[in-house]
N, C-alpha and C positions, 0 to 999 in steps of 0.2 A: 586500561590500566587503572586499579583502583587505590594507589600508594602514591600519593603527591606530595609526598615527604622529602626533603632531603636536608641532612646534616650541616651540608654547605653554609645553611642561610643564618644558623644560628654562631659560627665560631670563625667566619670566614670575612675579610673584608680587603677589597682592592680598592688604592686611592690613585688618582691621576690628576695631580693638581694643574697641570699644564690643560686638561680639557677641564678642568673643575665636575668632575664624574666618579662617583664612589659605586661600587658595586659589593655586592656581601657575598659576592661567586663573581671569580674575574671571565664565566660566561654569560652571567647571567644579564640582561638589560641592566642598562649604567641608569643610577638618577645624578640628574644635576646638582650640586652642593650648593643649598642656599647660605649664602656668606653670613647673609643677616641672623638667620637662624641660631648658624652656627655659633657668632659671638654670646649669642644669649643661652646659647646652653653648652659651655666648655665642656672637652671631654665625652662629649656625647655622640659622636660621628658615625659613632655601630651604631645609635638607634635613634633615629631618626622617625618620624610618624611612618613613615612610607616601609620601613626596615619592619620596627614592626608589626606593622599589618600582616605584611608577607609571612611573619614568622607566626602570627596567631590563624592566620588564614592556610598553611599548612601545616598547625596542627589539629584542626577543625579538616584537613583530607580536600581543601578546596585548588584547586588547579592554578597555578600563578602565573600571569602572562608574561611577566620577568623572562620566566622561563622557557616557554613556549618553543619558541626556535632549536633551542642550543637542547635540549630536554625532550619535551612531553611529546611534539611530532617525530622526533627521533626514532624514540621507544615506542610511538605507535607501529612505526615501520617496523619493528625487530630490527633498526640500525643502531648502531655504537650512540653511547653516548657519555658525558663525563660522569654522572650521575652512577651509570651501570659501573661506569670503569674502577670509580674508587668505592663504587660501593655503600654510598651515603645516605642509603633509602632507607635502615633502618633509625629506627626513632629513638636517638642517643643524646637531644639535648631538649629539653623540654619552658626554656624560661627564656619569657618574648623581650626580654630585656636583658643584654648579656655585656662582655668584655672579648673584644675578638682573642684569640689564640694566635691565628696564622692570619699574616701581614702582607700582601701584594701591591709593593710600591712603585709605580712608574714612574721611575725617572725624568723623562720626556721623551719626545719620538725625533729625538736626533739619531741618525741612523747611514750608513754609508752604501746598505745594501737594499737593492730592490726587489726581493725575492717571490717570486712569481705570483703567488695565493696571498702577498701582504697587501698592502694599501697605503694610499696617504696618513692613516691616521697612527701610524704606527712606523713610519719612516719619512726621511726628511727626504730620500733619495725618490722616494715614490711623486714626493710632493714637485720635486724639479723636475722630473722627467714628464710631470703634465703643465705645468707651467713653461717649459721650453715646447715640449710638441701638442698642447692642446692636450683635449679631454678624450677618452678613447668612445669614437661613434657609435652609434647603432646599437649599444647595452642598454635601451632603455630601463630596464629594473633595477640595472647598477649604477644609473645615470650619478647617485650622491658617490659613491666610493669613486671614479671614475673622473671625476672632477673636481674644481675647486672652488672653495668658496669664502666668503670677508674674514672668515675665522683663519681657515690655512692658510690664506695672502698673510696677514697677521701675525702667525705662529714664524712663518716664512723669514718673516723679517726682525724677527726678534730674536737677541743673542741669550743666547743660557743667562749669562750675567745679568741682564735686565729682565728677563721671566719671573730671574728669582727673590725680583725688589717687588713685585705685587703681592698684595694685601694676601690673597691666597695663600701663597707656601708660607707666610706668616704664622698663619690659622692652621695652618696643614702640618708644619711641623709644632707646632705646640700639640696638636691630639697626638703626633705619633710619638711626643715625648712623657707625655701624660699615658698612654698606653703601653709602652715599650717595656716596663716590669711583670706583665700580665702574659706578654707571648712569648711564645714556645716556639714558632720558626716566622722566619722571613724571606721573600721571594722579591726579587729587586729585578725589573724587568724596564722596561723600555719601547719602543728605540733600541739602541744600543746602547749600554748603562755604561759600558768600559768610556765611553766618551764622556760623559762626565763629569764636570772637575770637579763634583762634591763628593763623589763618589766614595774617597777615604776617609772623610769626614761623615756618612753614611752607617759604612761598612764598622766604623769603630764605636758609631751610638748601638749597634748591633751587637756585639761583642758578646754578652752575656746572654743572648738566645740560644735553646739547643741546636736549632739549624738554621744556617743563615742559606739562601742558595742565590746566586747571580745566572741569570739568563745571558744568554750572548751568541750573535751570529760568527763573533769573531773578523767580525769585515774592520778591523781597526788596523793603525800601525802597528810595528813593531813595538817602536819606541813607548805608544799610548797602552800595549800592551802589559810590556813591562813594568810600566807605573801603577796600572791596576795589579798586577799578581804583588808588588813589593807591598802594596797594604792588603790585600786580600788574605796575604801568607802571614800578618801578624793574627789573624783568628781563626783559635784551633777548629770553629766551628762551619769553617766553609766549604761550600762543593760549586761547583762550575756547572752548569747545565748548559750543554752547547746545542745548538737550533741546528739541527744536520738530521740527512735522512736518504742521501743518496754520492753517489760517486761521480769521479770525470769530468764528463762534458756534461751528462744529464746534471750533478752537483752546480757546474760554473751556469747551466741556465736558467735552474731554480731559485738561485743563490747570487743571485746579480749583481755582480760589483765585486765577488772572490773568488778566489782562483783556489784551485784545487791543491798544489804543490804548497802553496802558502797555509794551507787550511790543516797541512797535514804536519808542516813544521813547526806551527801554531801550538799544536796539541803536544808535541812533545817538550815545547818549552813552558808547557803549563805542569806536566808531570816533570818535570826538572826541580819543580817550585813544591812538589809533594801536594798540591791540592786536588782533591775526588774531583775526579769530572765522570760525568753522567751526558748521556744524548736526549734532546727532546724529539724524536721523528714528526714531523706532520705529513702525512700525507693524499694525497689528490692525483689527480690522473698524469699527470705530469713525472712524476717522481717514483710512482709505487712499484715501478718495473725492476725500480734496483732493490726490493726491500730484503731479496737473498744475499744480492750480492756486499750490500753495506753492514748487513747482519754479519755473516762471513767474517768483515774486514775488522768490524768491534765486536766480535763476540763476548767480549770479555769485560766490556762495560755493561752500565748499567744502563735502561732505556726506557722511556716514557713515548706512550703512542698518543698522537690528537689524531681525527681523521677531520679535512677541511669538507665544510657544507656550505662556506659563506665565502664566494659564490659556491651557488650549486653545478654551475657547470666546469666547476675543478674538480666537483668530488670523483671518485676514482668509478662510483658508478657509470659516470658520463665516460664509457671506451668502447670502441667498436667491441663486436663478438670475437671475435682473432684474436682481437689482443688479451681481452680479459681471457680467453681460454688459456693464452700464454703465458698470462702471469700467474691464474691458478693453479698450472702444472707445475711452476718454480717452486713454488710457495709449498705446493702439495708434495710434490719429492724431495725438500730439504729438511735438515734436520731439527728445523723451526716448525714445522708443518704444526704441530702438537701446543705451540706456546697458544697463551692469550692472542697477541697481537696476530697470531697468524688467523686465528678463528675471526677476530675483528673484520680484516681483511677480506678474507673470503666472504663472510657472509653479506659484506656493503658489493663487494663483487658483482655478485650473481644478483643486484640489486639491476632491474632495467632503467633504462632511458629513454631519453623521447626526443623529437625533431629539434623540437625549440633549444633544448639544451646543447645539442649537439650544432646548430647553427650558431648559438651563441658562443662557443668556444672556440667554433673556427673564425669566426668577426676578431674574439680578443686574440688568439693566437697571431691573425695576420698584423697587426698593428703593433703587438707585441713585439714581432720580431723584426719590422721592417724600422719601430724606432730605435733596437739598441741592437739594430745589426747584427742579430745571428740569428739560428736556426733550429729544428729540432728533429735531429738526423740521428739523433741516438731513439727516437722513438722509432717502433712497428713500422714499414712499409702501410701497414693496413689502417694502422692509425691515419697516419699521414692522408693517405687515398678519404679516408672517411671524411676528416675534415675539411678534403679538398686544398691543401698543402704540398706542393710536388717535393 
């Protein structure tokens, strides 16, 4: 590849003040936010020495290891990547010191669902579930997601209310109030952001961007629901982007901790409220079997595709031959055959596998299901038989 360019790095910036970690692509390698720094140079949270670099270093065509993972080995494979997906490779901002546009704010990683491809650092439900049953064995390469450490005991124990008396969100919300005239949309993520309680407090310093957009697996109450959409519905500029990507039984075991009948009454009392919602799919071996049939069931929304690499033994390349023959028939006789997302698919498809990966996924799958007691009977016979799961 001789184009190491992407748009991202110049208009884009993700802040997580809960892990104190800014990123200028919410794929790209996170830096840690120096506090110190920061008080000596207000306002300045896009550019940073390290931001910088990266942005003179590809426009100079230099490879950036920020990137590396989420990016540059992707598209060596000819696999997906975000870069291809939106397109950002041509050379549309040219100045190493800029004002972001688009805003990706993490709320915290309080989160009620533990959805199969997530992790500790991104739900609080992931973080119990290893803190009650131990760290999941035998993943040596996963060993850090897979366990826990002084930082998530930590996070663990600490309530929303007192997170947000540190010096940090201090610091963090004065840049995103010093910046907030300058951008043009806003992406509010999490965890679960509906959980929240600053959340309408958030939502209304927002007000005046062209898009404001909330993530959400929708694993909340009802009741916590409805307090999110009654401020959500005071600005005309919001959309819902819901974290779904499959049905049923496969949906309740992807999606851990929500039930399907809930998920779907969910959604109708969001369009009661007149607010856009949108889908964000992610998918991985686990999940992509339904991608006709959950297409089918929302054809009528709008959808965003990620495909999971992290771990690599989720991505959808890791499935026996059977199965992936199965699912590229689906895919290839439906009326999607011809979209973007379907070419995606297919072509990470017919991507091969190897031993190690495929032991690895039968090590997590067993553990997986033996600590939150279920099973994966909505997948292939042949899957199953592969990974040695009766």
């Amino acid at each position: 590849m001789e184009n190491y360019y992407c748009s991202q790095k110049f208009y884009q910036l993700q802040i997580n003040a809960e892990k104190k970690r800014l990123n200028s692509c919410c794929k790209a390698d996170p830096e840690i936010i120096d506090i110190n720094w920061l008080k000596k140079n207000p306002g300045e949270i896009f550019n940073t020495p390290k931001l910088k670099q990266e942005r003179k270093d590809m426009l100079d065509n230099v490879r950036i290891a920020g990137c590396e993972d989420v990016c540059w080995k992707k598209e060596a494979q000819g696999l997906w990547s975000r870069r291809m997906r939106d397109k950002t490779f041509n050379k549309t901002h040219t100045n190493i010191k800029n004002k972001p546009t688009h805003l990706n704010l993490t709320l915290s990683s309080d989160c009620n669902l533990a959805c199969s491809y997530c992790c500790k650092d991104f739900s609080s439900a992931w973080r119990n579930e290893i803190f009650n049953h131990g760290p999941y064995e035998e993943l040596d390469e996963q060993t850090q997601r897979f366990s826990l450490n002084s930082f998530d005991l930590a996070v663990k124990k600490a309530s929303q209310k007192k997170k947000q008396t540190l010096e940090i969100f201090d610091l963090i919300e004065h840049e995103v109030e010093k910046m907030s005239d300058h951008l043009q949309s806003v992406t509010i993520t999490g965890g679960e952001p509906l959980l929240h309680y600053k959340l309408p407090d958030v939502v209304r310093q927002f007000s005046k961007v062209k898009w404001l957009t909330v993530y959400t697996g929708l694993g909340v109450s009802e009741s916590v629901l409805l307090r999110a959409l009654r401020s959500l519905s005071q600005n005309h500029n919001v959309e819902i982007c819901v974290s779904a990507e499959s049905t049923g039984k496969n949906f309740e075991f992807n999606r851990f901790g929500s039930k399907w009948e809930k998920f779907i009454r969910y959604l109708e009392i969001i369009k009661s409220y007149g607010i856009k919602v949108t889908f964000n799919m992610s998918y991985g071996n686990l999940n992509v079997i339904d991608f006709v049939e959950f297409n089918n069931m929302f054809e009528e929304y709008e959808k965003k595709l990620n495909m999971i690499y992290d771990p690599m033994f989720l991505s959808v390349s890791n499935l026996d031959d059977e199965s992936k023959e199965l699912i590229m028939r689906s895919i290839k006789e439906s009326r999607f055959s011809n979209s973007d997302h379907a070419t995606h698919l297919i072509k990470a498809l017919e991507h091969k596998t190897n031993e190690k990966l495929r032991s690895q996924l039968g090590l997590f799958l067993k553990q997986m299901c033996k600590r939150r007691k279920n099973n994966i009977d909505f997948m292939p016979s042949s899957f199953k038989n592969w990974i040695g799961i009766d």
